[in-house]
C-alpha positions in Angstrom: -14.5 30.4 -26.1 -16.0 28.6 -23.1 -19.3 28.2 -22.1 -19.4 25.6 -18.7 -23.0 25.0 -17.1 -23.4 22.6 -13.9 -20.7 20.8 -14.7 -21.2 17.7 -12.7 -18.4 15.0 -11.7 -18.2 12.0 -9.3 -15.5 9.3 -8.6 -17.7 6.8 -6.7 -18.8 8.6 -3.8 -16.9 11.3 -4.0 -18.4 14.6 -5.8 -14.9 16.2 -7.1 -17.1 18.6 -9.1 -20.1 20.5 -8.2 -22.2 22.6 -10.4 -19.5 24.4 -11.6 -20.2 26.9 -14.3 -18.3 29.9 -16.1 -17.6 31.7 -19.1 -14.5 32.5 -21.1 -15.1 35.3 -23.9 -12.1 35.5 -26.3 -9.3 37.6 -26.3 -9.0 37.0 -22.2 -6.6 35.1 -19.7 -8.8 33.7 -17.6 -7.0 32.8 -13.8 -8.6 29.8 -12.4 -7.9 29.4 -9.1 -8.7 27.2 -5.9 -6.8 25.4 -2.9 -5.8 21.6 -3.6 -8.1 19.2 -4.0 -11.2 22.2 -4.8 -11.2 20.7 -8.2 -9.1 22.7 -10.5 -7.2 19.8 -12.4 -10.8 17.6 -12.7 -12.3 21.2 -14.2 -9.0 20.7 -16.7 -9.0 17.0 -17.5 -13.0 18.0 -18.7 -11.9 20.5 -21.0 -9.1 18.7 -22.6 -11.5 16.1 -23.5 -9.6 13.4 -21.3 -12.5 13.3 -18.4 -16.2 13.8 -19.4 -18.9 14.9 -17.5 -21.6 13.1 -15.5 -23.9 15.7 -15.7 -24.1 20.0 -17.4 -23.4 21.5 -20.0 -20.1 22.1 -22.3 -19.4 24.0 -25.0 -16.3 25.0 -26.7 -16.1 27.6 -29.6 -20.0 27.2 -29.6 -19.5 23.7 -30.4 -21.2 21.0 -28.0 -18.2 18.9 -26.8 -20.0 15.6 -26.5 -20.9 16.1 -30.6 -18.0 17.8 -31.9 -15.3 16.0 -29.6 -12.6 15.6 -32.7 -13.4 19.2 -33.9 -12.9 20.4 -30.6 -9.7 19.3 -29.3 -7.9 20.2 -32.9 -8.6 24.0 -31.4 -6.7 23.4 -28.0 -3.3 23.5 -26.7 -2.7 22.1 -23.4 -0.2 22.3 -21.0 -0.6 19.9 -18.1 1.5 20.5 -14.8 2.8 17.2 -15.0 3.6 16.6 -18.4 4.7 13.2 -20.2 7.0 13.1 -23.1 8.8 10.4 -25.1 12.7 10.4 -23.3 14.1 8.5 -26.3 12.8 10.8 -29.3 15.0 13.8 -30.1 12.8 17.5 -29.6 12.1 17.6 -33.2 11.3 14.3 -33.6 8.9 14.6 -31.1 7.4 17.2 -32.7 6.7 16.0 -36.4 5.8 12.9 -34.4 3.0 15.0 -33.1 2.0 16.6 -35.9 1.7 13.4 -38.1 -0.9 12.5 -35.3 -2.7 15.9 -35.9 -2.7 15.0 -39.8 -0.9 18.7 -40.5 1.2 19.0 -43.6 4.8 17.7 -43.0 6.5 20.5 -44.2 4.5 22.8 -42.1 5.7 21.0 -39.2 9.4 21.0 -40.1 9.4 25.1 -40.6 6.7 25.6 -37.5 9.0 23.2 -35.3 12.3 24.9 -35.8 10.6 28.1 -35.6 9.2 26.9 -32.0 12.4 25.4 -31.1 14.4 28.8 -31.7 11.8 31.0 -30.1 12.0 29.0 -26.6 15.9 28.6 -27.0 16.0 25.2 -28.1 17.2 25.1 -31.5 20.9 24.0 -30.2 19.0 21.1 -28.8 16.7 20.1 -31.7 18.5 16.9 -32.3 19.7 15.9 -28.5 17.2 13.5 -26.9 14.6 14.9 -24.3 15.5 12.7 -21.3 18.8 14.8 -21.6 16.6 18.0 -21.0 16.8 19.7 -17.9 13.3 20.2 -16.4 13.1 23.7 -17.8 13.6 22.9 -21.2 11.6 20.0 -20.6 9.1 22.5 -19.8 9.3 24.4 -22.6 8.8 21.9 -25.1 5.7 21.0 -23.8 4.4 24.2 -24.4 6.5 24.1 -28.1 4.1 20.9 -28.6 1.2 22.9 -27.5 1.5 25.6 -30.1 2.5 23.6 -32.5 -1.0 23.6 -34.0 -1.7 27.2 -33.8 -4.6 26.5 -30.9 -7.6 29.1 -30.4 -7.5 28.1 -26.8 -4.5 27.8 -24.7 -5.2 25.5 -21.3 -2.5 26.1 -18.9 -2.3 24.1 -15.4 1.1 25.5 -13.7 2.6 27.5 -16.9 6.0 28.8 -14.3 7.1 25.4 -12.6 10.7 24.8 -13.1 11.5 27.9 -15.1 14.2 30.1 -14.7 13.3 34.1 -14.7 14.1 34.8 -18.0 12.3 32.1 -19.6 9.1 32.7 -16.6 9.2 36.3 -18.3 9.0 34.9 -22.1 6.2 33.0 -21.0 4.2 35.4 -19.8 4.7 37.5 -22.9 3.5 34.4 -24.7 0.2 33.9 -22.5 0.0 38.0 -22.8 0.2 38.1 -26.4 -1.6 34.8 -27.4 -4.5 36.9 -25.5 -4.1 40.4 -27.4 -4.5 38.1 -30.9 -8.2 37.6 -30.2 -7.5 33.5 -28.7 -7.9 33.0 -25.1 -5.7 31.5 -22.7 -7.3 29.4 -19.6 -4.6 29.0 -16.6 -4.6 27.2 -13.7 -2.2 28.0 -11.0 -1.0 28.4 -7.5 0.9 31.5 -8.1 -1.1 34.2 -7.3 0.9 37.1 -8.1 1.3 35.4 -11.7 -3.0 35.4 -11.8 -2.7 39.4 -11.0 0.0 40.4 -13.5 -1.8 38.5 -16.5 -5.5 37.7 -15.7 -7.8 39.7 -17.2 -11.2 37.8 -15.8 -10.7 35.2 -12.1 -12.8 32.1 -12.0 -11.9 30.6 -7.8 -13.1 27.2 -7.1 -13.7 25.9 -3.5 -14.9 22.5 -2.6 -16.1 21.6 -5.7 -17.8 25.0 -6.4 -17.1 28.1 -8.0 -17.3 31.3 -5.9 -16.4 33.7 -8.2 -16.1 34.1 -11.9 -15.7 37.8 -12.9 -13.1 40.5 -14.0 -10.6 41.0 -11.5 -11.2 45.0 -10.9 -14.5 43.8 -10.1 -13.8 41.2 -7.6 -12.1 43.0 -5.9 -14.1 46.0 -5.8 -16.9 43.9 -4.7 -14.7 41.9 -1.9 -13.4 45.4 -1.0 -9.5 44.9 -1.4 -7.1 47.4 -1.5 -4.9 47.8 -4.9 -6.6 45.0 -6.5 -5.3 42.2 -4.0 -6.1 39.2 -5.3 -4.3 37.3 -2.6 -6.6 39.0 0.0 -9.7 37.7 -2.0 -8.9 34.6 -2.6 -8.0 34.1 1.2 -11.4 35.4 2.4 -13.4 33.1 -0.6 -11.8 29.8 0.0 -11.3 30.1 4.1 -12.6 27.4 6.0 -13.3 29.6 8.9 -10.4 29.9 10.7 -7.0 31.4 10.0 -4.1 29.1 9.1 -1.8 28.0 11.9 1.4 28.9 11.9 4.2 26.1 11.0 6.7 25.3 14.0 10.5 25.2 13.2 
């Protein structure tokens, strides 16, 4: 599904990316992983076609992103971590707003949206506008938009922020199955226990650089962690050489 080499990228001065290179097969949920400011969300923004990059290689699907841009991005879902949506359109609106911009059939949008809209318990609110959401549901439509297309690849930054548990549990049975139908599913987050329940392969980034990218029974077999402790790996990969201090209160 994804195929990055040396994957290069600079803001002046400042080298946000370096060398980075991994590959998602399909059929996975691939974990990515890093402290702030290693360079997770500039990793992202590349493979959603909104940054591009200075130098290495990027394929998607087998399809070289700097040719096949348009052809790309029609197989991608993403859900940012800080999504923007229109306040003053209604859900569906939003939706077959969306799906007029993909150029799908209209009344495939109007059966897919309502099916969406009553899978992630928003059906009742189809017609009330989004600024009226709650930051849950707001978070659920995002990913409602995501799918809307049917995506091969599903990029995730944050997928549990502002949910409640029941709808954090629906979501991982989404990520889960999406997976298990052949597509993949590339998340980002801080949540490690989140990464251990669902990932089957762990890609950890660290100053710009990734220091791991394999299954997790095998990190952590080779990092020698007990019970498959991702916590415990990612810890001894990203430390800086001291232990963190502890917070006075």
């Amino acid at each position: 599904m994804i195929h990055a080499a040396n994957l290069i990228k600079n803001f002046q001065s400042f080298r946000a990316v370096n060398g980075v290179s991994f590959d998602v097969p399909a059929g996975v949920v691939y974990a990515f992983l890093g402290p702030n400011g290693a360079g997770k969300t500039t990793t992202i923004r590349m493979l959603t076609g909104i940054l591009e990059p200075d130098e290495g290689q990027l394929e998607l699907f087998g399809l070289n992103y700097r040719k096949h841009r348009n052809e790309i991005l029609n197989l991608i879902g993403y859900i940012p971590d800080r999504p923007f949506l229109y306040g003053k359109m209604t859900a569906i609106e939003l939706l077959r707003f969306l799906g007029s911009l993909r150029k799908l059939d209209p009344n495939y949008v109007k059966q897919r949206s309502m099916d969406l809209l009553d899978k992630f318990r928003l059906a009742d609110f189809a017609h009330e506008i989004v600024e009226r959401y709650s930051h849950g549901m707001r978070q659920k439509l995002v990913m409602a938009t995501a799918l809307l297309h049917k995506p091969q690849l599903l990029v995730v930054d944050e997928p549990m922020v502002g949910l409640d548990p029941r709808a954090a549990l629906q979501i991982k049975q989404l990520i889960t199955d999406f997976a298990k139908s052949g597509r993949s599913v590339f998340m980002s987050t801080h949540t490690l226990e989140v990464a251990a329940q669902l990932c089957d392969r762990v890609g950890i980034i660290h100053k710009g650089s990734v220091v791991a990218d394999e299954s997790l029974a095998s990190l952590t077999e080779r990092m020698k962690t007990k019970d498959g402790d991702l916590e415990a790996v990612f810890m001894a990969l990203t430390a800086d050489g001291h232990e963190p201090e502890a917070i006075p209160v």
